[in-house]
Each structure stands twice: as C-alpha cells, then as structure tokens.
Steps between C-alpha positions, in 0.01 A plus 500: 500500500494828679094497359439181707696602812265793548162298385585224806634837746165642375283202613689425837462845598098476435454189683707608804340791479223568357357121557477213177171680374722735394812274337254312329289835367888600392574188349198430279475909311402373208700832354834368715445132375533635141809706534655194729377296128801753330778278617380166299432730255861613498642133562334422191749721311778293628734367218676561202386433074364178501505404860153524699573445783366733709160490327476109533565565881256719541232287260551209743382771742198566307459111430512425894288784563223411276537085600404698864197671324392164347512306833368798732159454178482123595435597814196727446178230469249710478430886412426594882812363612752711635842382561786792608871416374773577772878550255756672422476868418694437206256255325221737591496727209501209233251328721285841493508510131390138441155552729476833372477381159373125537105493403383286816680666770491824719801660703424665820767729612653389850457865608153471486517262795778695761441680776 
C-alpha cells in the first residue's frame, strides 16, 4: 500500500509540476512497470497447500490482459497501420511483453513521442 501511495504522490507532483509529459514519461519506465509487475507476482503466492488462489487471480489477470492483446491485433488491418493504446499502467507491462514478443507487431515506446 505504502508502494502505491507514493507511485500516485509521485505522478501528481509531476503533472502539477513538472506538466503531464512528465507523469506520463514517469508512468510508462519500462524498468518501473516491471518492478510495479512484483506485486501480482507476489499475489500469486497467496494461499495455503492445495489452495491457488492467488495464482488463479492473478491468471485471470494474464487471461484479461492477453483477451486485450487479441482485440487491440483485430484492430491492426494492415502492416502500415498504427493504432496507439491509451490504459492502465498496470496492464502495460503484460501488454509490452505480448508486442514485444508477437511476430507481426512492433512496440514504440511512449517516450519516444513526449516533449
């Protein structure tokens, strides 16, 4: 909890002060995304012998994440399209991995395009 307070202080501080180019620079580290991945990774520890639980939480994370990766494909109808994906910074790092690895795709880091 005390990780998250200080993420969202974090970000409110850069866009009041240091303007949403900044929050969203912040935001989208890839190396920040993939420490903020720790916690599912830790929620997926959650139970005792023989009960899951915690991992099938955290696989119907992965499953909703990668239904997102299979509908933002759909979109793509040809291979000059472009099409930029506005969510939640804590699907990003799945969502990273999938184009990263998926054959007919390319990810272009948001960074590239901030002031």
């Amino acid at each position: 909890m005390a990780a998250g307070k200080a993420y969202v202080g974090e970000t409110e501080r850069r866009i009041d002060h240091e303007g949403l180019a900044s929050a969203l620079r912040f935001m989208n580290d890839p190396q920040r995304l993939d420490v903020a991945h720790g916690v599912y990774l830790l929620m997926a520890q959650v139970g005792k012998d023989g009960d899951a639980k915690g991992a099938e939480v955290v696989g119907g994370w992965y499953q909703r994440n990668l239904y997102i990766y299979a509908n933002l494909m759909r979109l793509v109808e040809s291979p000059e399209e472009r099409v930029l994906l506005v969510i939640g910074a804590g699907h990003a790092k799945l969502l990273r991995d999938y184009l990263r690895g998926s054959p007919n795709a390319r990810l272009v880091e948001t960074a590239d395009y901030l002031p």
